[in-house]
VEXVOBA-580844 format. One record per residue (C-alpha): residue number from 1; z negated, y negated, x. Coordinates in nm, 2 decimals, decimal comma. Each point is the difference from the previous one (the first is absolute). Layout:
% residues N
+-----+--------+--------+--------+
|   n |     up |  north |   east |
+-----+--------+--------+--------+
| NUM |      Z |      Y |      X |
...
+-----+--------+--------+--------+
END
This chain:
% residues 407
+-----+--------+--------+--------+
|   n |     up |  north |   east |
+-----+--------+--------+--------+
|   1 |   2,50 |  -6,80 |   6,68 |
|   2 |   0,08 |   0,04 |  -0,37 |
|   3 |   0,06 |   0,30 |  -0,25 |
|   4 |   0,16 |   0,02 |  -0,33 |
|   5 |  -0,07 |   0,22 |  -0,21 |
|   6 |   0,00 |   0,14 |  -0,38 |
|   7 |  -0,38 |   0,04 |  -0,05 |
|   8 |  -0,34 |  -0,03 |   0,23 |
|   9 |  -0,24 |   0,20 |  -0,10 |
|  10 |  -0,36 |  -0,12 |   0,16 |
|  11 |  -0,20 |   0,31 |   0,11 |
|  12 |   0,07 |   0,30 |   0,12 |
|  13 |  -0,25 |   0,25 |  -0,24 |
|  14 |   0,02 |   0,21 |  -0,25 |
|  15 |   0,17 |  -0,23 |  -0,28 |
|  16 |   0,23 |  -0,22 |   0,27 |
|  17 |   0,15 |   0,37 |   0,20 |
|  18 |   0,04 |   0,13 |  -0,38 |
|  19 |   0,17 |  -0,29 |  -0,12 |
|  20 |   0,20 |  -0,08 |   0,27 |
|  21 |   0,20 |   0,35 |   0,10 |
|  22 |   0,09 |  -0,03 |  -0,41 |
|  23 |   0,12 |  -0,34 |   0,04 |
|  24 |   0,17 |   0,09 |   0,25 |
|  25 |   0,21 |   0,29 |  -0,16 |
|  26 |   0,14 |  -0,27 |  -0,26 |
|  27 |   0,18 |  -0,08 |   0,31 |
|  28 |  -0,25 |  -0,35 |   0,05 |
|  29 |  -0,06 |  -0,10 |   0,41 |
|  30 |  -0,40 |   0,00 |   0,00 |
|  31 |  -0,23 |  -0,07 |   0,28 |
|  32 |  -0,39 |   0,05 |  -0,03 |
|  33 |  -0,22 |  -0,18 |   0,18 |
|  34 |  -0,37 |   0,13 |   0,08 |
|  35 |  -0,25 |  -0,15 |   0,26 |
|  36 |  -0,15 |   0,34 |   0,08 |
|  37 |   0,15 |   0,16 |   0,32 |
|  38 |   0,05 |   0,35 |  -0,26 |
|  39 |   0,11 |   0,03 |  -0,35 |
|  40 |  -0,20 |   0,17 |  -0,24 |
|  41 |  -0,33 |  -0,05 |   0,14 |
|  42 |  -0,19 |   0,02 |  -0,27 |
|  43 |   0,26 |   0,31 |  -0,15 |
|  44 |  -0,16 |   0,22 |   0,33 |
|  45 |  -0,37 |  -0,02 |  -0,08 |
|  46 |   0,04 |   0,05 |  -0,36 |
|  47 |  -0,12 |   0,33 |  -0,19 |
|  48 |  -0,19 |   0,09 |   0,31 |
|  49 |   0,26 |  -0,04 |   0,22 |
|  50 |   0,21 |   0,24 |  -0,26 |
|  51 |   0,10 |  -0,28 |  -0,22 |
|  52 |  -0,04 |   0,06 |  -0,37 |
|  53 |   0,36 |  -0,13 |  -0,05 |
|  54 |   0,01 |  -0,02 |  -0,35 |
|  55 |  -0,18 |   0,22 |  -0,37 |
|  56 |   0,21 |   0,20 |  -0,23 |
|  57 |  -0,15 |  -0,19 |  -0,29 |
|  58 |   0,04 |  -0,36 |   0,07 |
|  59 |  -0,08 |  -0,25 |  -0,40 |
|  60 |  -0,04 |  -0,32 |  -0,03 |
|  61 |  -0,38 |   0,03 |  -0,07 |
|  62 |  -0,02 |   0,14 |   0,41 |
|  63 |   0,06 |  -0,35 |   0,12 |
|  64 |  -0,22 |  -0,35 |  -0,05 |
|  65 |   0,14 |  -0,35 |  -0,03 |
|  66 |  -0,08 |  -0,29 |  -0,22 |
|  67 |   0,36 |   0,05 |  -0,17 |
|  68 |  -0,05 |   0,38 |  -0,08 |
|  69 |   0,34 |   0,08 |  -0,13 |
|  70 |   0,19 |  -0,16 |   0,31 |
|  71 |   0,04 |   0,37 |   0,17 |
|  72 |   0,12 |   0,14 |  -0,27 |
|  73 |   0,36 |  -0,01 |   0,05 |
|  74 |   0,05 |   0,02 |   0,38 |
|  75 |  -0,22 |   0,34 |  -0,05 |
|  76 |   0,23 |   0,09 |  -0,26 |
|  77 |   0,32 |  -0,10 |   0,18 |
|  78 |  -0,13 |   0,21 |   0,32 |
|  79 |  -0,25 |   0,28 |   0,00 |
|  80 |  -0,22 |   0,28 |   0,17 |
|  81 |   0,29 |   0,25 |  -0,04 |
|  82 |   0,27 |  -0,25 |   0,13 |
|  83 |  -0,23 |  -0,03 |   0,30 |
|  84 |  -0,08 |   0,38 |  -0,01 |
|  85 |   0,37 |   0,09 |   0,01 |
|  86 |   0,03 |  -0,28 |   0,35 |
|  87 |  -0,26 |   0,19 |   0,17 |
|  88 |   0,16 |   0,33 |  -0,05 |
|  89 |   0,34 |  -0,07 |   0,12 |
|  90 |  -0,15 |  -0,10 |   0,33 |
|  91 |  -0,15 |   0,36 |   0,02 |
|  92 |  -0,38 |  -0,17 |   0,03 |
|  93 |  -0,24 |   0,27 |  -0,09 |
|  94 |  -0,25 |  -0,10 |  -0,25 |
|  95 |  -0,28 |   0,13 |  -0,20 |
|  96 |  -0,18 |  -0,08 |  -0,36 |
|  97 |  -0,39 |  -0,06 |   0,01 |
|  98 |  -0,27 |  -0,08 |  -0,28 |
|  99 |   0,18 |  -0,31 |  -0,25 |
| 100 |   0,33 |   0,09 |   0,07 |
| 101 |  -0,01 |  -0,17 |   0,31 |
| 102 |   0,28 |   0,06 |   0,29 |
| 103 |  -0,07 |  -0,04 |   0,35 |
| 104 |   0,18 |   0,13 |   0,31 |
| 105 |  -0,07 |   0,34 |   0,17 |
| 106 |   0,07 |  -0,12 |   0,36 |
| 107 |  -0,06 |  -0,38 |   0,04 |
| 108 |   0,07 |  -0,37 |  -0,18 |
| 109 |   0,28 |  -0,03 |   0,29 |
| 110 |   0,22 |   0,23 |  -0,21 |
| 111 |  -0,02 |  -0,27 |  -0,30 |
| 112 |   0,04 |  -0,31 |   0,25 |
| 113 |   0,30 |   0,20 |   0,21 |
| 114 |   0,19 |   0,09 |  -0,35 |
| 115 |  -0,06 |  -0,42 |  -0,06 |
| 116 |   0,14 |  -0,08 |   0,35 |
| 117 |   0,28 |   0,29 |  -0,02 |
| 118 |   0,12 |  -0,13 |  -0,36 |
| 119 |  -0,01 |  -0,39 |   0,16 |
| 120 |   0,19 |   0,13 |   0,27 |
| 121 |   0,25 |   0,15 |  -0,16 |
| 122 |   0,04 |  -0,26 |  -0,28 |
| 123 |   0,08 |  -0,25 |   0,32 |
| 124 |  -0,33 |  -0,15 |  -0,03 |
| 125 |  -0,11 |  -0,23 |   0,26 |
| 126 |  -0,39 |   0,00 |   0,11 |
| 127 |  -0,16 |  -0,28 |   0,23 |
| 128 |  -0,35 |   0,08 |   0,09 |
| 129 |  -0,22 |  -0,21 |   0,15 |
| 130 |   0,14 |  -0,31 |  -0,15 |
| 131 |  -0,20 |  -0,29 |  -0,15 |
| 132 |   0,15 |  -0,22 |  -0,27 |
| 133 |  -0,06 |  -0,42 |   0,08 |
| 134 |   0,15 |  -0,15 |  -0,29 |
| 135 |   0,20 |   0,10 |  -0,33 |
| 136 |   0,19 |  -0,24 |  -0,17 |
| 137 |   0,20 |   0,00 |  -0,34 |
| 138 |   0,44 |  -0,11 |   0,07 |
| 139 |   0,23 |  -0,04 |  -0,24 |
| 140 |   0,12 |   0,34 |   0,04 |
| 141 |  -0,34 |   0,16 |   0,04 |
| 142 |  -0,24 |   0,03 |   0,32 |
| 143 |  -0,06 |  -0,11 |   0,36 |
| 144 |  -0,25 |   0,24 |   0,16 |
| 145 |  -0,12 |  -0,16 |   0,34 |
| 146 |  -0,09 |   0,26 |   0,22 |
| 147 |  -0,17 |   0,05 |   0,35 |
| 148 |  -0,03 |   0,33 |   0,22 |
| 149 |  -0,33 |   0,09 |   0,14 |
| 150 |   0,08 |   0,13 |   0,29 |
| 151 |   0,30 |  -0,14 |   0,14 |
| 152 |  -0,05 |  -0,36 |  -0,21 |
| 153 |   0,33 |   0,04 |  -0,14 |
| 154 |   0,08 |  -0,22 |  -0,29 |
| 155 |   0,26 |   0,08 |  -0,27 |
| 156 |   0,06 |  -0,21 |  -0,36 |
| 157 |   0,09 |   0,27 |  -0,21 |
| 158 |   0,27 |  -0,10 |  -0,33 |
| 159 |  -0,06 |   0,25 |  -0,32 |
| 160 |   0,08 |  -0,06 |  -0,34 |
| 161 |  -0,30 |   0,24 |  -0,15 |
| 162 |  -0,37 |  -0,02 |   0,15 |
| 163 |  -0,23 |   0,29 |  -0,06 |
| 164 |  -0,32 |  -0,01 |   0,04 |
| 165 |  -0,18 |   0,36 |   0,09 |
| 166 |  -0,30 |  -0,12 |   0,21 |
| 167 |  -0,26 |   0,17 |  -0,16 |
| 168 |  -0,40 |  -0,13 |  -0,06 |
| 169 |  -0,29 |  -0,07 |   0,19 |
| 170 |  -0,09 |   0,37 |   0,08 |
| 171 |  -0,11 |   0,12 |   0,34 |
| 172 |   0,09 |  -0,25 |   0,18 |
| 173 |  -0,01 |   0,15 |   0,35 |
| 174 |   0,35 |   0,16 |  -0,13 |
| 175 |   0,13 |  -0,34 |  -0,02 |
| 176 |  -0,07 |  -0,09 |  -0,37 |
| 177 |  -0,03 |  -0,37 |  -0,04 |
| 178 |   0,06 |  -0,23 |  -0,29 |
| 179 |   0,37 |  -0,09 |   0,11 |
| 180 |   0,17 |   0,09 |  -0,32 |
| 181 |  -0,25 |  -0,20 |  -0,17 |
| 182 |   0,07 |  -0,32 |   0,16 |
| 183 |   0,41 |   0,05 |  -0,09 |
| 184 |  -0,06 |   0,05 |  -0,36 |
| 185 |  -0,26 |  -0,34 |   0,00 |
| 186 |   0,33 |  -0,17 |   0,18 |
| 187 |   0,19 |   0,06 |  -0,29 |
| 188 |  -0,23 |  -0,04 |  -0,24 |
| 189 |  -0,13 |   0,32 |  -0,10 |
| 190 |  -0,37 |   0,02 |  -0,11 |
| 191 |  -0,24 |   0,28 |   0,18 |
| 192 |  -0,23 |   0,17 |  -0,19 |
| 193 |  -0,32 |   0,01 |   0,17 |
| 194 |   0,00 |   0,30 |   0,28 |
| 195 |  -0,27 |   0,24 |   0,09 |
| 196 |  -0,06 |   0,31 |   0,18 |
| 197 |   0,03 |   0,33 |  -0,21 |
| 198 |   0,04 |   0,39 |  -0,02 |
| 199 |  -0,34 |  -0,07 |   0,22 |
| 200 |  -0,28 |   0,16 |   0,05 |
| 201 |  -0,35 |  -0,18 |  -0,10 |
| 202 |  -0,25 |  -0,13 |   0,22 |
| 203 |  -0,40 |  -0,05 |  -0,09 |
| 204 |  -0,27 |  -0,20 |   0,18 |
| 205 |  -0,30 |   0,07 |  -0,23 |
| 206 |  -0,24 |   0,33 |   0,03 |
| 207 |   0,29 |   0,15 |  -0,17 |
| 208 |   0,20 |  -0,05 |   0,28 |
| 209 |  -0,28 |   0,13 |   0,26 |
| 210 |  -0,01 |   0,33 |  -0,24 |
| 211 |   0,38 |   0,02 |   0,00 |
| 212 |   0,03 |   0,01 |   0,39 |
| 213 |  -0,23 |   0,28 |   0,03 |
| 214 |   0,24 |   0,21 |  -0,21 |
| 215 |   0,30 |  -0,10 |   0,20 |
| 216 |   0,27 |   0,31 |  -0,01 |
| 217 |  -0,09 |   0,14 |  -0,29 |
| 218 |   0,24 |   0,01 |  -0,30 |
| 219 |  -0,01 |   0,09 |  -0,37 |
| 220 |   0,23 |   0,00 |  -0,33 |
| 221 |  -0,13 |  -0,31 |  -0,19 |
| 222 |   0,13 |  -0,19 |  -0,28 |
| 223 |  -0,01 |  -0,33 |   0,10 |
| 224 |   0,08 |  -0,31 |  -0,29 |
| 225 |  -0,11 |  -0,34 |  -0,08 |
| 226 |   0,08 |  -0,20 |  -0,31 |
| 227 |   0,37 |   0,02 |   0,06 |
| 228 |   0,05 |   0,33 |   0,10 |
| 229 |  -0,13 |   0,33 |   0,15 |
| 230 |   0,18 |   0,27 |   0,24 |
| 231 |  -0,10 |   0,37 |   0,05 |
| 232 |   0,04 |   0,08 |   0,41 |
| 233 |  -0,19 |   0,07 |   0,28 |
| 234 |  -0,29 |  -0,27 |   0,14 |
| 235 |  -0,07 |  -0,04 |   0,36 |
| 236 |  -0,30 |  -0,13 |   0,16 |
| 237 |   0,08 |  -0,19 |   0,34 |
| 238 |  -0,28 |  -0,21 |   0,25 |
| 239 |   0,14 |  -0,27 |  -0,15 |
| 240 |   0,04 |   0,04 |  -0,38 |
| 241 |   0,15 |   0,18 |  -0,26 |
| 242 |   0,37 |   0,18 |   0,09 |
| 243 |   0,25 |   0,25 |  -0,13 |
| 244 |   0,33 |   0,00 |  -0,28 |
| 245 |  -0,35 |  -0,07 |  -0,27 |
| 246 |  -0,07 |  -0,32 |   0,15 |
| 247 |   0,30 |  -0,09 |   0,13 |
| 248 |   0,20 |  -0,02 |  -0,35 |
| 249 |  -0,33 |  -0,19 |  -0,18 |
| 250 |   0,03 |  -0,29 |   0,26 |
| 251 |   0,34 |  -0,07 |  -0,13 |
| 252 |  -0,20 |  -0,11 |  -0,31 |
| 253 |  -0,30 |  -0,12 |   0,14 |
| 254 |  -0,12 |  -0,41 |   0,06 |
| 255 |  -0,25 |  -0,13 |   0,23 |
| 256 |  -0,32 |   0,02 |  -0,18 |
| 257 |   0,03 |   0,30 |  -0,22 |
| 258 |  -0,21 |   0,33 |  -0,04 |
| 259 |   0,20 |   0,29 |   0,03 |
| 260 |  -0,12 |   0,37 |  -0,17 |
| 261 |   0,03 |   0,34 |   0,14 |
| 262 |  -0,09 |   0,30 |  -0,21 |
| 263 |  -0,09 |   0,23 |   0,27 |
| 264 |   0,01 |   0,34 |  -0,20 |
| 265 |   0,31 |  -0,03 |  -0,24 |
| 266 |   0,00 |   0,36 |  -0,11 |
| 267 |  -0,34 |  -0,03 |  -0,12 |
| 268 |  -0,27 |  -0,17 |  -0,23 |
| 269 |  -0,26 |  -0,09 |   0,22 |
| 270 |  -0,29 |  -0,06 |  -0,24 |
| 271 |   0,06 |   0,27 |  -0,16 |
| 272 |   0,04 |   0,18 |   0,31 |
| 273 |  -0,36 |  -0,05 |   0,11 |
| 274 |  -0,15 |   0,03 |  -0,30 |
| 275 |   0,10 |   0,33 |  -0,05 |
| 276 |  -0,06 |   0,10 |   0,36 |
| 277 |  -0,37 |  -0,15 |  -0,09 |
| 278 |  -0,08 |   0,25 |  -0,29 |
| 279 |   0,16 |   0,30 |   0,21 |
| 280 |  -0,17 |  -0,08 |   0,31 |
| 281 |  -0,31 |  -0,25 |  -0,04 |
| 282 |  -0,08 |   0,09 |   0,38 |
| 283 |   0,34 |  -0,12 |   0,16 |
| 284 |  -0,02 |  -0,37 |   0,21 |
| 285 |   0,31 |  -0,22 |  -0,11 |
| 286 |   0,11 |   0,04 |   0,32 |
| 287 |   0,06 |   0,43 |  -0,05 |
| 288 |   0,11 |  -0,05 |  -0,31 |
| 289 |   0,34 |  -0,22 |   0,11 |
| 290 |   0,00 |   0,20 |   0,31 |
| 291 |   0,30 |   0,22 |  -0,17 |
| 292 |   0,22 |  -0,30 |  -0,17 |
| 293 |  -0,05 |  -0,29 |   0,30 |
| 294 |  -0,01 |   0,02 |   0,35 |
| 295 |  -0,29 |   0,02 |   0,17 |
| 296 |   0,07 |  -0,32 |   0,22 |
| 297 |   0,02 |  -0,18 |  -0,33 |
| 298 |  -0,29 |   0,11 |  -0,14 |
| 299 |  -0,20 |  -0,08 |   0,30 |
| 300 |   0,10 |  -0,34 |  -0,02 |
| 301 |  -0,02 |  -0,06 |  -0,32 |
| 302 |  -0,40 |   0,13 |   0,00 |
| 303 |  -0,01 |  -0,18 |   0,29 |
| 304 |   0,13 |  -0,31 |  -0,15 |
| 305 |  -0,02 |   0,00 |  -0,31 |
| 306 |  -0,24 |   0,27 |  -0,15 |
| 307 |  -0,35 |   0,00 |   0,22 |
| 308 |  -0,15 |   0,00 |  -0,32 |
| 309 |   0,11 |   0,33 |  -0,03 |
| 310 |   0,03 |   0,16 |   0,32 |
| 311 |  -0,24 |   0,31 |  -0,01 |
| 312 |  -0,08 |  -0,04 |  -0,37 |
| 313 |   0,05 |   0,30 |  -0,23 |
| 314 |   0,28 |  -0,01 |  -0,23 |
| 315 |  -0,30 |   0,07 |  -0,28 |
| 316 |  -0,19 |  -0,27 |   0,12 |
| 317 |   0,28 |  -0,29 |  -0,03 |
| 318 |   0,05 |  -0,17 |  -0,33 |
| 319 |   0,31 |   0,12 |  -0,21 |
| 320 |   0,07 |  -0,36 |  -0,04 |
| 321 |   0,01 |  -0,03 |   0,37 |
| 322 |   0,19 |   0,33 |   0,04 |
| 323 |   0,30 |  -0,20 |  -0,23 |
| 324 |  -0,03 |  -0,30 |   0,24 |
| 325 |   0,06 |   0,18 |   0,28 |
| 326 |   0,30 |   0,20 |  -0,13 |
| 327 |   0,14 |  -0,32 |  -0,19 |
| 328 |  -0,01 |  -0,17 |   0,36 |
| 329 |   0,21 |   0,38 |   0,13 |
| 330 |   0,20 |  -0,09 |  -0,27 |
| 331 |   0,07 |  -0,34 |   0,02 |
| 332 |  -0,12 |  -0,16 |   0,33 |
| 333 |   0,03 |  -0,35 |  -0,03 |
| 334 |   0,06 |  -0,21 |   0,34 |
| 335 |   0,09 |  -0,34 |   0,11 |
| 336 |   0,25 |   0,03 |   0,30 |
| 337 |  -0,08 |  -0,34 |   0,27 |
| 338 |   0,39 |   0,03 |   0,04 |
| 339 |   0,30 |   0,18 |   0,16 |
| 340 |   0,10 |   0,13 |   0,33 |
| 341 |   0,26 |  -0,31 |   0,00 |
| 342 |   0,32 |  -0,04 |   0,09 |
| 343 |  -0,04 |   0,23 |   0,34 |
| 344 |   0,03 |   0,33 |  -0,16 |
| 345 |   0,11 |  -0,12 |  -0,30 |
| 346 |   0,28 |   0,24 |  -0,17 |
| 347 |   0,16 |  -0,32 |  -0,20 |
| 348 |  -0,03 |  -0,33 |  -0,07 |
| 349 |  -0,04 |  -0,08 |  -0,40 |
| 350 |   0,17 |  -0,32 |  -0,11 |
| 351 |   0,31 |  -0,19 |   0,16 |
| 352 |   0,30 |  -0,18 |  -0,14 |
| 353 |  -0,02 |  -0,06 |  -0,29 |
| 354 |   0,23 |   0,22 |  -0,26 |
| 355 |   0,06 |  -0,25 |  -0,26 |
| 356 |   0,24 |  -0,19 |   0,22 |
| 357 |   0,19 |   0,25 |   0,13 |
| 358 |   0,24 |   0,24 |  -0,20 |
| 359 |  -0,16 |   0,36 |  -0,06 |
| 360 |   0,40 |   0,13 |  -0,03 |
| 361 |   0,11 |  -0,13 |   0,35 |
| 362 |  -0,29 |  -0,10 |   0,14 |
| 363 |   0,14 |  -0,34 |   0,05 |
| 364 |  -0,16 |  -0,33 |   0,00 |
| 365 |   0,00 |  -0,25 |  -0,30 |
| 366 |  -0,02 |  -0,26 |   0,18 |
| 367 |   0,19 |   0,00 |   0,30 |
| 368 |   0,36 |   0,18 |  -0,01 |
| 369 |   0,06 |   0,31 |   0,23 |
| 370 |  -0,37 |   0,00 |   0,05 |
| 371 |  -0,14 |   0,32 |   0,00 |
| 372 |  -0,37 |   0,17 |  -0,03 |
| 373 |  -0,05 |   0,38 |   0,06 |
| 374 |  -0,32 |   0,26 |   0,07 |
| 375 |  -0,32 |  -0,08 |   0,06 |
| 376 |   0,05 |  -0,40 |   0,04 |
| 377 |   0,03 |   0,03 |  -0,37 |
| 378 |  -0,30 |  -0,02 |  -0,25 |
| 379 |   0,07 |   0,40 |  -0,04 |
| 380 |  -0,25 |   0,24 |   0,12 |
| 381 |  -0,02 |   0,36 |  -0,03 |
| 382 |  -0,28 |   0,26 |  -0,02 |
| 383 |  -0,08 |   0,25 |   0,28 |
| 384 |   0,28 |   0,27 |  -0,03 |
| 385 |   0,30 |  -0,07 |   0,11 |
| 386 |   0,06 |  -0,31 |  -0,25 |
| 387 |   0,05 |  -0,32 |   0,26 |
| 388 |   0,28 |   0,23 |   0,16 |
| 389 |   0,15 |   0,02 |  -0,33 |
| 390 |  -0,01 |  -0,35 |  -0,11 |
| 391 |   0,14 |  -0,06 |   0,36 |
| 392 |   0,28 |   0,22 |  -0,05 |
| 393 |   0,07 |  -0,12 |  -0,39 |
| 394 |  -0,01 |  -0,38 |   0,12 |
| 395 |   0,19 |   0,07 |   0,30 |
| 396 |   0,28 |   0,16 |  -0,21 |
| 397 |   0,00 |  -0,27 |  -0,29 |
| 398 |   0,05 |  -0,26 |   0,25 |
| 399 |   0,30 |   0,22 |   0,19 |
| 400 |   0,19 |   0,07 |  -0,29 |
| 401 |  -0,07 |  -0,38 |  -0,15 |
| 402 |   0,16 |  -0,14 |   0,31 |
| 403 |   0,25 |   0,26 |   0,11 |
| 404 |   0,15 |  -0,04 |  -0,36 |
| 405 |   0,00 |  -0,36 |   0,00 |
| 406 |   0,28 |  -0,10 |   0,22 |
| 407 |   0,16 |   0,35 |  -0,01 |
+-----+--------+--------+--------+
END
């Protein structure tokens, strides 16, 4: 068996189905190809299950990479209004949370059906459950070697443009692997180093014993290190730290480093106390955060980290002690053991490398008619709606780079 066509696309996600129904409307034949036995996999569980499809303010600055400016003009060629306008037209109601932050009022399916309904009406053809054996460069551009799962069917697939859409490492029982890795190191492509992220924290230490006793409980927290600090909610989990707070900070965060949380961001702690002190000598530390923490939190914290303390007067504490404790409330320093991983991973930080591949079309330098797209990339977004985006901006650059190149 053997199939010629204008463009494969490799992976049937966000950035590949995007891609591939625009393609398509320059009037190119495109097939994607996707081992999973659904497409959009990951699309479904996103926001919830809601799927935070994309943010009304989508910069440059909401996006990491070790060549900063390479999003710039795919985000400027296609953005959050462009996308906006798409999800209207097929009548999928929507609403607007904290962030300016979009997600679906019914389900992800409405995202991934409007994908599949654009494909399908585009003539875009979709093989599932298809593993690729071998790809290999011709003079007029690829043979992709493919096998069926099922049936064992084999086909050599002709196309003059490759795409690459195959996402990272993250959650792997969805089907993630490191697939589109291996074709850029075919071709030559370096791969900045990967790792897990949008993450939540893990701790092995007394910390971590502390943490797990306050499992469920959430608070507003600013949450920095020496990069960069976010203002969102916390979440404390049986197995770490959670929540958008955490969750944005491991984008920035390496093995090894302490991360801070001030706990009462509304507030000067110290000076908190102190004055609480002089008003009420009698109150224990404990009643006099009983109005600005929760209670589980305190507890622990007493438990933990303030025995010293536990049914001592406020008059009877040293001032200097007092400003310790709310120095610590305002800036609790902590050395996470590591991350949740790749398994509930949001994203995987790192990829292809962006200085061999053109931020315009998306197109490699170093192989012709090669191209790179979403998450494989060394492009990763915050929490919010931002990995949609560059999946939808990367998607389109590549599109309109190919559709208009043998128009």
């Amino acid at each position: 068996m053997s199939t010629v066509v204008d463009a494969v696309i490799i992976g049937a996600g966000a950035s590949g189905l995007f891609c591939a129904f625009n393609l398509a409307n320059f009037g190119k034949s495109v097939l994607v190809i996707d081992h999973a036995n659904k497409a959009g996999k990951k699309i479904l569980m996103s926001g919830g299950g809601y799927c935070n499809f994309i943010n009304r303010q989508v910069e440059p600055q909401h996006f990491i990479s070790q060549n900063p400016h390479f999003v710039k003009s795919a985000l400027a060629k296609y953005g959050s209004d462009d996308f906006i306008n798409l999800v209207k037209r097929h009548n999928i109601a929507h609403h607007e949370r904290e962030h300016g932050q979009l997600f679906c009022d019914h389900s992800a399916k409405d995202i991934v059906n409007m994908l599949i309904d654009e494909c399908q009406t585009a003539g875009v053809e979709i093989r599932l459950l298809t593993q690729i054996e071998q790809i290999h460069a011709t003079k007029t551009g690829f043979a992709i070697h493919t096998r069926h799962k099922k049936d064992a069917t084999s086909d050599v697939i002709s196309s003059t443009a490759l795409i690459v859409a195959t996402g990272g490492l993250s959650i792997p029982t969805l089907g993630a692997s490191g697939f589109g890795y291996q074709v850029a190191t075919q071709f030559g492509h370096q791969i900045v180093p990967t790792e897990a992220a949008l993450v939540p924290f893990t701790f092995t230490d007394k910390i971590g014993e502390m943490i797990k006793s306050l499992a469920g409980v959430a608070i507003d927290v600013i949450a920095y290190n020496d990069k960069i600090q976010f203002r969102l909610p916390l979440l404390f989990t049986h197995r770490g730290l959670s929540g958008p707070a955490m969750l944005q900070l491991s984008n920035y965060w390496q093995v090894g480093e302490r991360i801070s949380i001030n706990l009462l961001p509304n507030l000067d702690a110290s000076q908190y106390l102190l004055n609480t002190k002089r008003q009420s000598p009698k109150k224990l530390l404990r009643t006099a955060l009983a109005g600005i923490l929760p209670k589980k939190l305190i507890a622990a914290f007493e438990a933990y980290l303030w025995q010293a303390y536990k049914d001592t007067e406020l008059a009877n504490i040293k001032d200097d002690d007092l400003r310790q404790v709310g120095s610590m409330l305002n800036a609790w320093h902590i050395k996470p053991s590591g991350t949740e991983g790749y398994r509930v991973a949001e994203v995987t930080r790192g990829g292809v490398d962006t200085r061999d591949v053109s931020s315009k079309t998306m197109e490699s330098r170093l192989q012709n008619n090669l191209y790179f797209i979403g998450e494989v990339l060394d492009v990763t977004g915050w929490l919010g709606g931002y990995n949609f985006a560059w999946a939808w901006a990367s998607g389109y650059a590549c599109a309109e780079s190919v559709g208009m190149r043998w128009s």
